[in-house]
ROKELO-505736 format. One record per atom (N, C-alpha, C): atom name; residue in one letter; residue number from 1; z, y, x. Coordinates in steps of 0.1 Angstrom, whole numbers. Layout:
BEGIN
SITE;atom;type;seq;pz;py;px
SITE;CA;A;NUM;Z;Y;X;
...
This chain:
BEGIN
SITE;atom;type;seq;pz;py;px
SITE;N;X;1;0;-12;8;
SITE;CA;X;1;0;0;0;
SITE;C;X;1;0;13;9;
SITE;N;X;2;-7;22;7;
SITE;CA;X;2;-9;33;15;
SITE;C;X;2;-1;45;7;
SITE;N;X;3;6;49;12;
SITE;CA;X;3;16;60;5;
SITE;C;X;3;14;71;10;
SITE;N;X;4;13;85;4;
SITE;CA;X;4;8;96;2;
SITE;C;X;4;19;108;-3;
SITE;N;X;5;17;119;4;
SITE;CA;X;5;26;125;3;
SITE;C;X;5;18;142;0;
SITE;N;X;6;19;146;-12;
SITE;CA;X;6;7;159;-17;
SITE;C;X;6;12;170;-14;
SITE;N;X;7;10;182;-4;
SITE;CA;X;7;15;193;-1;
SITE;C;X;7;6;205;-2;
SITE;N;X;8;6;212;-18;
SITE;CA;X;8;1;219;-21;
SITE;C;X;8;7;228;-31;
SITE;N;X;9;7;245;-33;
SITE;CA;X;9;13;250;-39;
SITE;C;X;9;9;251;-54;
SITE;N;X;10;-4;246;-54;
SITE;CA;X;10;-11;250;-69;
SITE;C;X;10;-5;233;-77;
SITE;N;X;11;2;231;-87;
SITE;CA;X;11;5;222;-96;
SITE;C;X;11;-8;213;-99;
SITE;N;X;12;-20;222;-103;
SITE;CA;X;12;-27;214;-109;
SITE;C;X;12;-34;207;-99;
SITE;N;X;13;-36;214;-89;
SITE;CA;X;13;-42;205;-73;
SITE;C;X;13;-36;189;-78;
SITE;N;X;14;-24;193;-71;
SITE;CA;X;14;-15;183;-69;
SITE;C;X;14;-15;170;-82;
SITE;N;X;15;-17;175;-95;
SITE;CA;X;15;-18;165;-104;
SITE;C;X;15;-31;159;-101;
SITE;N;X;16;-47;164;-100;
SITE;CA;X;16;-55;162;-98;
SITE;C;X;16;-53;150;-89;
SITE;N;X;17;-47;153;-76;
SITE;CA;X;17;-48;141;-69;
SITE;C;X;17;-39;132;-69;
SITE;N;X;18;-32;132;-79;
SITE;CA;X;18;-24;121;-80;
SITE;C;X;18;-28;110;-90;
SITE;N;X;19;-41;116;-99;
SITE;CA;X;19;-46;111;-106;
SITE;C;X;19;-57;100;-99;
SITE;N;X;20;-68;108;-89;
SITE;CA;X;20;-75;100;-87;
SITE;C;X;20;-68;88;-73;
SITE;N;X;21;-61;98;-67;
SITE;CA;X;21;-53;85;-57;
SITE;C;X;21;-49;74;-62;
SITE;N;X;22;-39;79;-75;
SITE;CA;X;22;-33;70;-84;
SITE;C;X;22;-43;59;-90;
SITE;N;X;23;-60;60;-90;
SITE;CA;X;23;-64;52;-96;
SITE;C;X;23;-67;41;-90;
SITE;N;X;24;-66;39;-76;
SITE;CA;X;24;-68;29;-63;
SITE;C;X;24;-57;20;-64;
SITE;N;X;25;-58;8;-66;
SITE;CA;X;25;-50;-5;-66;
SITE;C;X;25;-37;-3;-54;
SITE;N;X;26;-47;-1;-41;
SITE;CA;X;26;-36;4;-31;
SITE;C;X;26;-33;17;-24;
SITE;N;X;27;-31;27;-34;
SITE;CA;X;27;-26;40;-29;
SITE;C;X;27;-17;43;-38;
SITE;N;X;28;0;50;-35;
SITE;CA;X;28;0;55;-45;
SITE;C;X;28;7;71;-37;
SITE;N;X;29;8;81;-44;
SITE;CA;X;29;12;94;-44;
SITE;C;X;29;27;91;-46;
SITE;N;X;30;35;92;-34;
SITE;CA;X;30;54;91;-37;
SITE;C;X;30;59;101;-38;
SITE;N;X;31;56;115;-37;
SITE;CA;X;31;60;126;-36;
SITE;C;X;31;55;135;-37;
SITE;N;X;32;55;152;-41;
SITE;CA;X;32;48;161;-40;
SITE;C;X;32;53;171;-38;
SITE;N;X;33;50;185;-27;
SITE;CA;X;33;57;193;-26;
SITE;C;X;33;46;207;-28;
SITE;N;X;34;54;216;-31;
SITE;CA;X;34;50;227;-35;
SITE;C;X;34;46;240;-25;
SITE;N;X;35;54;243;-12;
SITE;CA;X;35;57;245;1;
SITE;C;X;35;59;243;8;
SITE;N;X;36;55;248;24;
SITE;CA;X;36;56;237;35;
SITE;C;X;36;65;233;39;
SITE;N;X;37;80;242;41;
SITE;CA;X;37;97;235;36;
SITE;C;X;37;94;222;28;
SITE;N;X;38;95;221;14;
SITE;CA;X;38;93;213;5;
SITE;C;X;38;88;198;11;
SITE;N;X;39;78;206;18;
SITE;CA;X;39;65;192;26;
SITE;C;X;39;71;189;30;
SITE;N;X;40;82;195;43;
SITE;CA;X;40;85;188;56;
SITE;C;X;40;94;175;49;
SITE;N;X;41;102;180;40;
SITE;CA;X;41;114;173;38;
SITE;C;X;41;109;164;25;
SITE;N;X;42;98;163;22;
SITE;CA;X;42;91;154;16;
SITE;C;X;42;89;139;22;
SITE;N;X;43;85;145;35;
SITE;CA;X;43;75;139;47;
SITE;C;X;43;88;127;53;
SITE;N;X;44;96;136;56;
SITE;CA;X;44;108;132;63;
SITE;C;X;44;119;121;53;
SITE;N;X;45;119;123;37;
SITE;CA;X;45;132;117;26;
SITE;C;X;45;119;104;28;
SITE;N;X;46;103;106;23;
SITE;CA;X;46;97;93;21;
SITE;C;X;46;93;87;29;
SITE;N;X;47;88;92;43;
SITE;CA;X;47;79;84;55;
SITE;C;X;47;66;79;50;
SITE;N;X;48;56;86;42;
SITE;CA;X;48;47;80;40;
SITE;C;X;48;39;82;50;
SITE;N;X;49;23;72;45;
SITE;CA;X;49;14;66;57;
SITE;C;X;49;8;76;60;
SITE;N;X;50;8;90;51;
SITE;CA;X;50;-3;97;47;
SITE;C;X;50;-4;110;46;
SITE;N;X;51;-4;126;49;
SITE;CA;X;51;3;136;47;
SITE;C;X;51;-12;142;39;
SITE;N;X;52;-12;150;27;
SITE;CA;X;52;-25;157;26;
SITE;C;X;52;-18;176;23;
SITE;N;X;53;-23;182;31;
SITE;CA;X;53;-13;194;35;
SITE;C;X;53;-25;205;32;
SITE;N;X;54;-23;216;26;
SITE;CA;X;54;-24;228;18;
SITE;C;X;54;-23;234;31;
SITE;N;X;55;-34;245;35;
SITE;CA;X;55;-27;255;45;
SITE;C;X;55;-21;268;42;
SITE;N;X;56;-24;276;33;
SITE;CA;X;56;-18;290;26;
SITE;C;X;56;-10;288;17;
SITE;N;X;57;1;286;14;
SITE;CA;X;57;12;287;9;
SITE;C;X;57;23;298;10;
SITE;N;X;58;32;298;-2;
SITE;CA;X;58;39;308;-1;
SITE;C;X;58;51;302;6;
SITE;N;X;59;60;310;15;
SITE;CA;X;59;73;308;20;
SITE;C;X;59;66;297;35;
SITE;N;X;60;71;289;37;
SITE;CA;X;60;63;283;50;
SITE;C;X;60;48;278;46;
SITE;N;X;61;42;284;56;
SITE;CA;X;61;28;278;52;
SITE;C;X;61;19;263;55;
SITE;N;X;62;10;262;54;
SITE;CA;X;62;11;248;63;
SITE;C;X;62;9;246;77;
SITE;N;X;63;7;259;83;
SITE;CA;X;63;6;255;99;
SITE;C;X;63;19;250;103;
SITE;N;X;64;31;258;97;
SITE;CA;X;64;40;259;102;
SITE;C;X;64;52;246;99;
SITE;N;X;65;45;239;90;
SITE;CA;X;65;51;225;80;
SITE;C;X;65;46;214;94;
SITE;N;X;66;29;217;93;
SITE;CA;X;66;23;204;104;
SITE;C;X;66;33;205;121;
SITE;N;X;67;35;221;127;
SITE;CA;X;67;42;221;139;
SITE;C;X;67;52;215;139;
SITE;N;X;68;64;218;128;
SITE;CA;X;68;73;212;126;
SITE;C;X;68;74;198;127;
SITE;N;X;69;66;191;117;
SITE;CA;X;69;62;177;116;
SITE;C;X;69;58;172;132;
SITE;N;X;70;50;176;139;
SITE;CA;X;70;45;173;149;
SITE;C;X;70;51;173;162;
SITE;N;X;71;62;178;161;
SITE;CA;X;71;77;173;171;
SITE;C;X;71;82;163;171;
SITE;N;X;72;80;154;159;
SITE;CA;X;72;86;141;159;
SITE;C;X;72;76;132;168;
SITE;N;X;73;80;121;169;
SITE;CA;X;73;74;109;176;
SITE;C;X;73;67;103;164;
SITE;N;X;74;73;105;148;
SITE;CA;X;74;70;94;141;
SITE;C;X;74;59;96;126;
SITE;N;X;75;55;113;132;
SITE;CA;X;75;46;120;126;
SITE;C;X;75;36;108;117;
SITE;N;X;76;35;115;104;
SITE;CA;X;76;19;100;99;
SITE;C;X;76;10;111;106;
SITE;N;X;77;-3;105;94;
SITE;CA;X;77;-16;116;95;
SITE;C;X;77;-16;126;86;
SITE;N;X;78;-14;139;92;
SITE;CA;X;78;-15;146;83;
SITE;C;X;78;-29;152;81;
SITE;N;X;79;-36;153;65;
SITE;CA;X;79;-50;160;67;
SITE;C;X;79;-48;169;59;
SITE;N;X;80;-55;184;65;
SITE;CA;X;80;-55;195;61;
SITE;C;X;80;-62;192;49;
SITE;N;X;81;-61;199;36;
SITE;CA;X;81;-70;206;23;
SITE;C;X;81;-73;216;24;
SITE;N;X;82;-86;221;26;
SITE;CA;X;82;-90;230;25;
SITE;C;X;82;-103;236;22;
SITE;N;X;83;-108;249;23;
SITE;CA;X;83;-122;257;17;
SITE;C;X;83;-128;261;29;
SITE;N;X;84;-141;259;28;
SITE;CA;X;84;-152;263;36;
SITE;C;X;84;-144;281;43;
SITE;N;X;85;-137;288;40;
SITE;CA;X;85;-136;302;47;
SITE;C;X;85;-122;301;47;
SITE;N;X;86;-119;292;50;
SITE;CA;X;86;-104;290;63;
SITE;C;X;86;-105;284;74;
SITE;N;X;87;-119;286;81;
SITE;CA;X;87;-118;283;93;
SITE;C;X;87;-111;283;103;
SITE;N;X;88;-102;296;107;
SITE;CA;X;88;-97;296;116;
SITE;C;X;88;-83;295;115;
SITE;N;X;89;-78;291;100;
SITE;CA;X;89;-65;282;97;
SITE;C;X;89;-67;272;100;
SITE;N;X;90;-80;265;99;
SITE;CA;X;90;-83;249;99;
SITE;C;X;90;-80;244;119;
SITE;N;X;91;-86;254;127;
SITE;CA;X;91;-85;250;136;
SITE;C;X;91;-75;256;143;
SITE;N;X;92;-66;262;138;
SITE;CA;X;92;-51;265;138;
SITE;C;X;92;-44;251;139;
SITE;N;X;93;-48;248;123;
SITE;CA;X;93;-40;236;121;
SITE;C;X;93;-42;222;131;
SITE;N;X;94;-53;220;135;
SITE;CA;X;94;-55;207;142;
SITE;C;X;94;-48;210;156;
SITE;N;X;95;-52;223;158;
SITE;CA;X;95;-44;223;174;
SITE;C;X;95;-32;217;171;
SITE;N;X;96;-23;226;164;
SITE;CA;X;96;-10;223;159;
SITE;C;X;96;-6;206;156;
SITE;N;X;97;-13;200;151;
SITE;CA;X;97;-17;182;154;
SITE;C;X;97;-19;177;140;
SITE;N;X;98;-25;184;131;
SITE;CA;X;98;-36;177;122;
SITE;C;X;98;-39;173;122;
SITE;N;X;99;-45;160;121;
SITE;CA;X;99;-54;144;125;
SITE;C;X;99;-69;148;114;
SITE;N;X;100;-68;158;111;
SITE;CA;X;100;-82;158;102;
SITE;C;X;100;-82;168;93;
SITE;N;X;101;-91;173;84;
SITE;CA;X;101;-98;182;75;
SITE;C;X;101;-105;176;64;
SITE;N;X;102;-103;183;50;
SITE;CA;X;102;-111;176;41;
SITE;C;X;102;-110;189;31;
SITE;N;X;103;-124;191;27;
SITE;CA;X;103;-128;201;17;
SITE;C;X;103;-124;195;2;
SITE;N;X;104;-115;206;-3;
SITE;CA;X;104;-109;203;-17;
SITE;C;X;104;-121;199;-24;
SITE;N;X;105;-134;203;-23;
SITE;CA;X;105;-142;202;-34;
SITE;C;X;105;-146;184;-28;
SITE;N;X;106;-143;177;-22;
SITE;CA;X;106;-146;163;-20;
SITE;C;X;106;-143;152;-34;
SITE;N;X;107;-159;147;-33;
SITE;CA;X;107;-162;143;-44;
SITE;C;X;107;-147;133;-49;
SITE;N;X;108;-141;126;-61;
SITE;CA;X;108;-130;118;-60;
SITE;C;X;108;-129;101;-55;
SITE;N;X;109;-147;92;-54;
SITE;CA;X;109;-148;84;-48;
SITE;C;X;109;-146;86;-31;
SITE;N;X;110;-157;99;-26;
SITE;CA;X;110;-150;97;-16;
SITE;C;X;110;-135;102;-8;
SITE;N;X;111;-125;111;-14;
SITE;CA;X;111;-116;110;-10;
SITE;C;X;111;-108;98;-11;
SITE;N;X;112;-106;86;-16;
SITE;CA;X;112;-97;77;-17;
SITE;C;X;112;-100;70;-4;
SITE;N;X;113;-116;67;-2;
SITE;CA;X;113;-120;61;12;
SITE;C;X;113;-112;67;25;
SITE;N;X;114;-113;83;22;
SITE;CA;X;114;-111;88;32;
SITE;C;X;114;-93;89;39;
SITE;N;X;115;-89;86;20;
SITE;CA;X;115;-73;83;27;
SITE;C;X;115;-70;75;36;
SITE;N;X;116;-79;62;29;
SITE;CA;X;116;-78;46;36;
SITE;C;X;116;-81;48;49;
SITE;N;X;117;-92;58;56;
SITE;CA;X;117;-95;57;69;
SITE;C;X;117;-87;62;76;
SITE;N;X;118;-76;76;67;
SITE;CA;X;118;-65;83;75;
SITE;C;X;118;-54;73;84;
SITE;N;X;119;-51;69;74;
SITE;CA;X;119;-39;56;71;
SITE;C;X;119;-44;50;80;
SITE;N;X;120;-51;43;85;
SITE;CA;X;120;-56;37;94;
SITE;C;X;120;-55;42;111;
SITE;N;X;121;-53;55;106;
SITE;CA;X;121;-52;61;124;
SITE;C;X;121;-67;67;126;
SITE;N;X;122;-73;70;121;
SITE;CA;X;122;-86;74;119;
SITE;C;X;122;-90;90;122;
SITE;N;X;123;-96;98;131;
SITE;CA;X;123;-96;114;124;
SITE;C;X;123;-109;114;111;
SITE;N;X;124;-103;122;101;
SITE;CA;X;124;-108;127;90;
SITE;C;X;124;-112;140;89;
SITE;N;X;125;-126;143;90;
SITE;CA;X;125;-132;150;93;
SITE;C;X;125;-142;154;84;
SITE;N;X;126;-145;169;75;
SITE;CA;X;126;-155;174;67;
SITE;C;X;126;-171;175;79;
SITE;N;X;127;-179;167;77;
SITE;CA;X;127;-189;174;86;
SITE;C;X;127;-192;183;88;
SITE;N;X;128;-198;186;77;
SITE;CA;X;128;-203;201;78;
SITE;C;X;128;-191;215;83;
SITE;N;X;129;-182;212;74;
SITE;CA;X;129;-173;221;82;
SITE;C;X;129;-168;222;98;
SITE;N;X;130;-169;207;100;
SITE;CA;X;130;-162;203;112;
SITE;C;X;130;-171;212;121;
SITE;N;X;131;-188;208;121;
SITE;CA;X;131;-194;217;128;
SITE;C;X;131;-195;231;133;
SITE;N;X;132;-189;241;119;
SITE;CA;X;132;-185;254;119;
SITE;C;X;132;-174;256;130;
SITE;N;X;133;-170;248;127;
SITE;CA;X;133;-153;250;138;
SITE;C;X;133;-158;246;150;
SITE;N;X;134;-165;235;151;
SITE;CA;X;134;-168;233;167;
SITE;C;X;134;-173;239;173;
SITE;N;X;135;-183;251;164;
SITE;CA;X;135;-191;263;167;
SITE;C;X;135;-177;275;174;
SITE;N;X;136;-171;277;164;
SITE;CA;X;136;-160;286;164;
SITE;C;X;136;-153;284;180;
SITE;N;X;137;-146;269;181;
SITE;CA;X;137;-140;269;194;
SITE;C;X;137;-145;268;206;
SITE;N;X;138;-156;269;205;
SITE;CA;X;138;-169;273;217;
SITE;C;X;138;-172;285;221;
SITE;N;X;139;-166;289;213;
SITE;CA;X;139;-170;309;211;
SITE;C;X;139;-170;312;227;
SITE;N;X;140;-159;310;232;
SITE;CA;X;140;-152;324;240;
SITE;C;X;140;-156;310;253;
SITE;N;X;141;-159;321;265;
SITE;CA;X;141;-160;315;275;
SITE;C;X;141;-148;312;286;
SITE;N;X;142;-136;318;282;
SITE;CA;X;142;-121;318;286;
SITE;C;X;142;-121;306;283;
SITE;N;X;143;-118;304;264;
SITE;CA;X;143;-112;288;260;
SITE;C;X;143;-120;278;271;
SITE;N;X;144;-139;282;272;
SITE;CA;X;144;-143;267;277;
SITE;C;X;144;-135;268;288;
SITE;N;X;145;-132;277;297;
SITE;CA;X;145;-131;275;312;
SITE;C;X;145;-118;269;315;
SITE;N;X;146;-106;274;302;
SITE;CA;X;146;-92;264;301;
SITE;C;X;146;-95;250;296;
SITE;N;X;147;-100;245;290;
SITE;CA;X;147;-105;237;285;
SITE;C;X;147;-115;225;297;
SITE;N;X;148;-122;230;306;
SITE;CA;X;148;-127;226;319;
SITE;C;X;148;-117;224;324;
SITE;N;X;149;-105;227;325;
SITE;CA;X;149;-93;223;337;
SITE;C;X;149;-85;213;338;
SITE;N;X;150;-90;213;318;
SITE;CA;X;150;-76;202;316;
SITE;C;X;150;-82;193;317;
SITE;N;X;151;-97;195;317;
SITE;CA;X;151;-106;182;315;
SITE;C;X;151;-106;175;327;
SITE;N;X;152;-109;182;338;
SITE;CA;X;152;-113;181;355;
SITE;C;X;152;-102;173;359;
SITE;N;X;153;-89;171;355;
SITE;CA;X;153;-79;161;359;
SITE;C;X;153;-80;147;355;
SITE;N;X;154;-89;146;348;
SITE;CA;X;154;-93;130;343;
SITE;C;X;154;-100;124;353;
SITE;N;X;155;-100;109;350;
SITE;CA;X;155;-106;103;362;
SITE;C;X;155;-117;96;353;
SITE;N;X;156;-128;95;360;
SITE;CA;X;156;-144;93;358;
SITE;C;X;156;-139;85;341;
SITE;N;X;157;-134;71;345;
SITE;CA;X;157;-130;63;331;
SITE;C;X;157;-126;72;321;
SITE;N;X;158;-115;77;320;
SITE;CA;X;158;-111;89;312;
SITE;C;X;158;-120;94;303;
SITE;N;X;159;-131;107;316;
SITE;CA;X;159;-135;115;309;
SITE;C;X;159;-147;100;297;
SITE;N;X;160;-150;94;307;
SITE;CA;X;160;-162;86;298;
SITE;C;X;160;-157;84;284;
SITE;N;X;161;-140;79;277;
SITE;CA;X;161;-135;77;268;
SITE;C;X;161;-138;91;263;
SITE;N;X;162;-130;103;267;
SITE;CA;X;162;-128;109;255;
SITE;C;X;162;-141;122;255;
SITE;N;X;163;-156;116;262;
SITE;CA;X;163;-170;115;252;
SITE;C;X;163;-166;111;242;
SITE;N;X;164;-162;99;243;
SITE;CA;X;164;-162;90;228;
SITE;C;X;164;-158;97;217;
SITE;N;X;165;-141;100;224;
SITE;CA;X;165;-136;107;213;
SITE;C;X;165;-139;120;206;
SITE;N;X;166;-145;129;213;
SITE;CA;X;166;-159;139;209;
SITE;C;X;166;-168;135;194;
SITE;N;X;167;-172;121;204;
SITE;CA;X;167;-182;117;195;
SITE;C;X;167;-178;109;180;
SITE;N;X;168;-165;108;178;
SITE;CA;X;168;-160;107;167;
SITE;C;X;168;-160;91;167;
SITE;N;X;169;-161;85;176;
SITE;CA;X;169;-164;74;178;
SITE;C;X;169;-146;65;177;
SITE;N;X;170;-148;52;171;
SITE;CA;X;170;-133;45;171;
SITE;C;X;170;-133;38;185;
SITE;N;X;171;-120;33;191;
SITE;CA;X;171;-117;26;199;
SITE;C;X;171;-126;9;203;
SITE;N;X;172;-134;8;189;
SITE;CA;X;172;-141;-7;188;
SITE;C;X;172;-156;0;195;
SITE;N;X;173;-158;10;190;
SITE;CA;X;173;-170;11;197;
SITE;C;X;173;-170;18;207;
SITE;N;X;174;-160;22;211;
SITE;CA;X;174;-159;31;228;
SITE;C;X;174;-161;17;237;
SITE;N;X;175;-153;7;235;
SITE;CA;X;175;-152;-3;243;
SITE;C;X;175;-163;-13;242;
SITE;N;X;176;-171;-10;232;
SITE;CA;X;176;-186;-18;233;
SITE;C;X;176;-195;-7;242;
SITE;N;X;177;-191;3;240;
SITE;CA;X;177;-199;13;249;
SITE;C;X;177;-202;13;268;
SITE;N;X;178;-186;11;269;
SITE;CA;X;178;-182;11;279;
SITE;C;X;178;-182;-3;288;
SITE;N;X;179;-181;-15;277;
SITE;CA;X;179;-183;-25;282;
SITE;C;X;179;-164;-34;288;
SITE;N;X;180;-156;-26;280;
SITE;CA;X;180;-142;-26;277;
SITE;C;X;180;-138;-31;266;
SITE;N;X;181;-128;-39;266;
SITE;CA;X;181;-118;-48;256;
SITE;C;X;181;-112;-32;251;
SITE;N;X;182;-110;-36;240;
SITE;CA;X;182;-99;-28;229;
SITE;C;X;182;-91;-21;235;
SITE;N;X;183;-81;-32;242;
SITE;CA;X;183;-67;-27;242;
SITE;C;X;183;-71;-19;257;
SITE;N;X;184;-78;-21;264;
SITE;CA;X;184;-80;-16;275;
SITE;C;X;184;-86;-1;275;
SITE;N;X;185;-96;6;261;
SITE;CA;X;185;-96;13;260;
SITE;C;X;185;-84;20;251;
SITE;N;X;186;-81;15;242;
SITE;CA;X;186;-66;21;237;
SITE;C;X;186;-55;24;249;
SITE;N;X;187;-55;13;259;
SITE;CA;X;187;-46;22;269;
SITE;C;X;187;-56;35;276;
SITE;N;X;188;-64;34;277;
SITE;CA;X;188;-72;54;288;
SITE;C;X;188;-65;59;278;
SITE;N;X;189;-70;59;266;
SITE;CA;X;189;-68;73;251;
SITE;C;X;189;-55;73;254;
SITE;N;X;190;-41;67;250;
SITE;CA;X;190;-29;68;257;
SITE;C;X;190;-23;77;267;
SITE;N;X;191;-29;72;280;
SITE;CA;X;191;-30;76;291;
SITE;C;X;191;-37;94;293;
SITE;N;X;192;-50;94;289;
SITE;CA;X;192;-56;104;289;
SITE;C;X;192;-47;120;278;
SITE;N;X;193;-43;113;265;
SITE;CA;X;193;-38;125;252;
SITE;C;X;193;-25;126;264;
SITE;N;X;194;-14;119;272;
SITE;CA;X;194;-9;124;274;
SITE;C;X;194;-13;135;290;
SITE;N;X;195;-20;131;298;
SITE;CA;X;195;-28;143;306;
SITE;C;X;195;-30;156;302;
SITE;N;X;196;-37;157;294;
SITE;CA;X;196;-42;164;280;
SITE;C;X;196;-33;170;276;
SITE;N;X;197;-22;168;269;
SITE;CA;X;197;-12;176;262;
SITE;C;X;197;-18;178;249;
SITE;N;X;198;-24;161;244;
SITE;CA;X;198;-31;165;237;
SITE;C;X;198;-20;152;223;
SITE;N;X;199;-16;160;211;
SITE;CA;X;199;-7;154;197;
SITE;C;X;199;-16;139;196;
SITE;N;X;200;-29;140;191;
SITE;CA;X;200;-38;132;189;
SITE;C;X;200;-50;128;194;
SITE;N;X;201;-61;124;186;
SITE;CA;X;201;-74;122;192;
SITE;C;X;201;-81;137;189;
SITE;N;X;202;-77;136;175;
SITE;CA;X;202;-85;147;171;
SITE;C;X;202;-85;161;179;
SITE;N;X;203;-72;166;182;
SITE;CA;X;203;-74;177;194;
SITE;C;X;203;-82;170;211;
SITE;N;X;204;-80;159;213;
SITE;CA;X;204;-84;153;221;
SITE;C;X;204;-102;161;218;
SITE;N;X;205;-104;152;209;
SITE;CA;X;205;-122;154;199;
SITE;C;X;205;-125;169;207;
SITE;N;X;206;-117;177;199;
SITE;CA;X;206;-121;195;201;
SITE;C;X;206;-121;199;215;
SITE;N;X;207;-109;196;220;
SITE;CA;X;207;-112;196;235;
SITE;C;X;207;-123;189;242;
SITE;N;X;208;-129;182;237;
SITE;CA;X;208;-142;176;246;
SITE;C;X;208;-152;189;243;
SITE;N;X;209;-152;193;232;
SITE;CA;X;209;-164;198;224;
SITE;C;X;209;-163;217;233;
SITE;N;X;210;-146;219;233;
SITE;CA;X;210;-150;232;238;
SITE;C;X;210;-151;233;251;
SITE;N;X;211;-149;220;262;
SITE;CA;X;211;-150;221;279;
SITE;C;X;211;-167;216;278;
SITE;N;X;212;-173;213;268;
SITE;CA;X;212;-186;214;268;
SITE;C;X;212;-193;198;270;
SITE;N;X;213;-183;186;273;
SITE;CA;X;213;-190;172;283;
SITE;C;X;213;-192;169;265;
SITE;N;X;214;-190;171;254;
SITE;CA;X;214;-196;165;240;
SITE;C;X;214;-209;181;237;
SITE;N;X;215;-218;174;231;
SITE;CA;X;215;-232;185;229;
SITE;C;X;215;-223;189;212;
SITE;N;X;216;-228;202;209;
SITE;CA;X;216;-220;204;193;
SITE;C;X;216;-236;192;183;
């Protein structure tokens, strides 16, 4: 059962998706909070698999729900909700350790999939938007050049993984890529996020994309 935890200030959001989550055999909605306070201690009384987090909110917002969250060791996945012109909340939030993004208007078959892939350890990712943002954190030629530094510490294997991880790619196909067992690529990524200083993959992802070794 994949359990889910709704952090959004508008009521009817929040019913909306409890409705279609609720209609999946193995999902269900355990909790729902209204603000990012609310969320944290949502997050924390239930431990679900799953976090779906609001970023504009009144009283704590959601950047500041995910930071908080993202101190623990025992964080789930949390994935942003959001609109095409909160860009630069969105990539607020992932730095902060978001595992993914998903446009409110997503159709209701494919969000259930997309919970299932969260839950799974997956980054969850809007395309189209994702692209805007990978445009966005490329902007400045400062970020790429910090972003080159932290990269330049990896060793040849490393950087080859976190292409992959750029490329949105899972651990099964990094290591058919590479010509590496599983667990042998799950230990680089390990190894590598903590080089990095990086929460997850998905910051791992953006950092490939803004030191430039992933093409947008």
């Amino acid at each position: 059962m994949v359990r889910v935890v709704v952090v959004d200030d508008e009521p009817m959001v929040c019913g909306f998706l409890r409705t279609i989550l609720g209609s999946a055999a193995d999902i269900e909605v355990v909790a729902e909070a209204h603000d990012g306070a609310a969320g944290v201690e949502a997050v924390l009384r239930h431990r679900p698999d799953v976090v779906l987090m609001d970023l504009r909110m009144p009283g704590m917002d959601g950047i500041a729900a995910i930071e908080r969250l993202a101190r623990r060791a025992d964080v789930p996945p949390i994935v942003v909700l959001t609109t095409f012109d909160a860009d630069q909340y969105v990539l607020r939030a992932l730095r902060a350790g978001a595992s993914g993004f998903l446009v409110k208007s997503t159709p209701p078959e494919d969000l259930i999939g997309l919970v299932r892939v969260a839950a799974e350890g997956h980054t969850v990712l809007s395309p189209a938007a994702a692209r805007r943002l990978i445009a966005a954190s490329t902007d400045g030629l400062s970020a790429r050049d910090r972003a080159r530094e932290r990269v330049a510490q990896l060793t040849e294997r490393e950087a080859e993984v976190l292409v992959g991880l750029g490329e949105g790619l899972s651990n099964a196909q990094i290591a058919a890529r590479l010509h590496l067992s599983e667990a042998t690529v799950k230990g680089y990524v390990s190894r590598m996020l903590d080089k990095l200083e990086c929460a997850n993959r998905t910051q791992a992802g953006l950092l490939a994309h803004e030191a430039g070794v992933v093409a947008p």
